[in-house]
N, C-alpha and C positions, 0 to 999 in steps of 0.2 A: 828734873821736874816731871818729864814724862812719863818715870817711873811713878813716883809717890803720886800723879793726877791717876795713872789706868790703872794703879795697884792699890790706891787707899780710898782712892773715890770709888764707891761702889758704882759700876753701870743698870740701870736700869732699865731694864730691856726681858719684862714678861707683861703679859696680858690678863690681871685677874677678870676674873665675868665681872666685876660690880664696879669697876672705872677703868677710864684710860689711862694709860702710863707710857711718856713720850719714851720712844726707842733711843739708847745710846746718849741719853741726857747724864752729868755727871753731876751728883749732888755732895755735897760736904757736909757730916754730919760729923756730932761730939753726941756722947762718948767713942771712941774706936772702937769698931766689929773686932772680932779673933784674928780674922781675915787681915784688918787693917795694923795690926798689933805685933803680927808675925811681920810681915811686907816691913816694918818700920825696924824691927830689930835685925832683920836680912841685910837690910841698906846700909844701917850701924856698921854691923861687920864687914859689906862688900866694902866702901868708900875707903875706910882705911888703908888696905890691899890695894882699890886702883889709885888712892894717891899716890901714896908709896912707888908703886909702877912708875908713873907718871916722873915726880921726882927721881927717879934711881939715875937722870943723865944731868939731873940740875936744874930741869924744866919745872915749874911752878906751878900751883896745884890751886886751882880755885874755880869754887862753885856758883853759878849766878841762878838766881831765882827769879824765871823770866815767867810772871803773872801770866792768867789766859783776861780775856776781858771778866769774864762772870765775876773777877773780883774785884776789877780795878775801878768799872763804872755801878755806880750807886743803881740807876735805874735796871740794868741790866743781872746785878744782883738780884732786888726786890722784887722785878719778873719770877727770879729762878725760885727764890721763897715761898712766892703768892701759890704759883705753881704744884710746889711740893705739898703746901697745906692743903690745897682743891683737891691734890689726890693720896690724900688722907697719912700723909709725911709725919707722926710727931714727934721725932729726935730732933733735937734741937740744929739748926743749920748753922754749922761756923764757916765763914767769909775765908779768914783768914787761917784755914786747918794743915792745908797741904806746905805755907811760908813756914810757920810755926811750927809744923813738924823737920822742917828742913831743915830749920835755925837750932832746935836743939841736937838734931842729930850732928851737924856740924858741930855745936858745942862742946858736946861731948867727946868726938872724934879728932878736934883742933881744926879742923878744916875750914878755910878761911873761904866766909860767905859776903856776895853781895846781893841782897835781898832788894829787889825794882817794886814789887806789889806797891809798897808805901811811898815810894818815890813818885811813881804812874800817878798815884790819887792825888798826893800833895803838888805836882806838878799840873795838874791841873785844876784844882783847889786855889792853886796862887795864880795864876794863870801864866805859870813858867812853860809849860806845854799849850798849846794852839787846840781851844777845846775845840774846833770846828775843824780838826783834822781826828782822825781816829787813829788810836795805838794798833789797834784790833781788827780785822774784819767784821763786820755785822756785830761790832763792839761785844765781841764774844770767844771769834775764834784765833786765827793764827795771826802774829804781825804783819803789820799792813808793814809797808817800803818805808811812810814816816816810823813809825815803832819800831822798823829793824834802826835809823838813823838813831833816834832818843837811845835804845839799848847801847848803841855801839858809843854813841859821847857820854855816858854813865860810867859804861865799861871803862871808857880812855881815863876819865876824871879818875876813877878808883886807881887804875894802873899806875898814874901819874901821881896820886897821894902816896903810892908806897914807892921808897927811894932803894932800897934792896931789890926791887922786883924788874930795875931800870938797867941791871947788870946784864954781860950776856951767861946763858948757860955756861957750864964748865967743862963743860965738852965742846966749845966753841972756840972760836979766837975772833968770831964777828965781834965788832960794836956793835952797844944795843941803836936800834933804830929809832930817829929822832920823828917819830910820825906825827909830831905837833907840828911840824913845818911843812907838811904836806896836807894835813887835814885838821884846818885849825878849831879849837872849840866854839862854839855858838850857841846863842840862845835861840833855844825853839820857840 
């Protein structure tokens, strides 16, 4: 994700004479620049090759799609929107550009994704997540300690949904680790 966020979000970081423009703000825009078209067909072909890698000892190869807040909370969005129109933005802003390009590049590639963006919102939407605690720092930037905890029982649930994935490596003769018994699931 850290790639397709500094590589497809364009940064924004000049100063024309006729408005302000916040430094190092990351906006999401549809259609894709050139810029962001290349980045997206690079990732194509890199991901292949490091699953691949990854796999060659039997180890299992999956992608998580860990949201930053700008997407996850509504109001924190519609700031970053207001924002871009004040200073004279009009490509359209998509929310969800940098998920969506992850999900079909994975598509494409077979590489097995678990996309959080929709989870995060619907989780707090239902009120499965404790809206009075934050995913986000400053509901924007890096995982707060609760949002590393929610990413890692998502994680565990998905792991735990695929029954092939519960084997040990084949370079191994460990059993796989029974980590439900140690750190049991919970609702947030």
């Amino acid at each position: 994700m850290d790639f397709l966020k500094y590589r497809l979000a364009p940064t924004v970081n000049y100063h024309p004479a006729s408005r302000t423009i916040h430094k190092f703000e990351k906006y999401y825009f549809a259609p894709l620049t050139v810029q962001q078209q290349e980045s997206v067909q690079y990732l194509t072909e890199l991901l292949p090759e490091f699953r691949d890698d990854v796999e060659s000892d039997g180890a299992k190869f999956l992608m998580v799609g860990l949201p930053t807040g700008i997407s996850v909370y509504e109001e924190t969005w519609q700031n970053l929107v207001h924002r871009a129109r004040e200073q004279g933005f009009t490509r359209t802003p998509s929310r969800d550009q940098p998920i969506n390009l992850l999900s079909s590049i994975c598509n494409k590639t077979g590489i097995p994704l678990l996309p959080l963006e929709q989870k995060f919102r619907r989780g707090y939407e239902s009120g499965e997540l404790e809206t009075h605690r934050n995913l986000n720092y400053n509901r924007k930037g890096h995982l707060t300690p609760y949002g590393h905890e929610v990413v890692a029982n998502f994680l565990y649930e998905f792991l735990q949904s695929q029954p092939s994935w519960r084997e040990p490596a084949k370079n191994t003769s460990e059993q796989p680790q029974q980590i439900a018994e140690e750190f049991p699931t919970k609702k947030f």
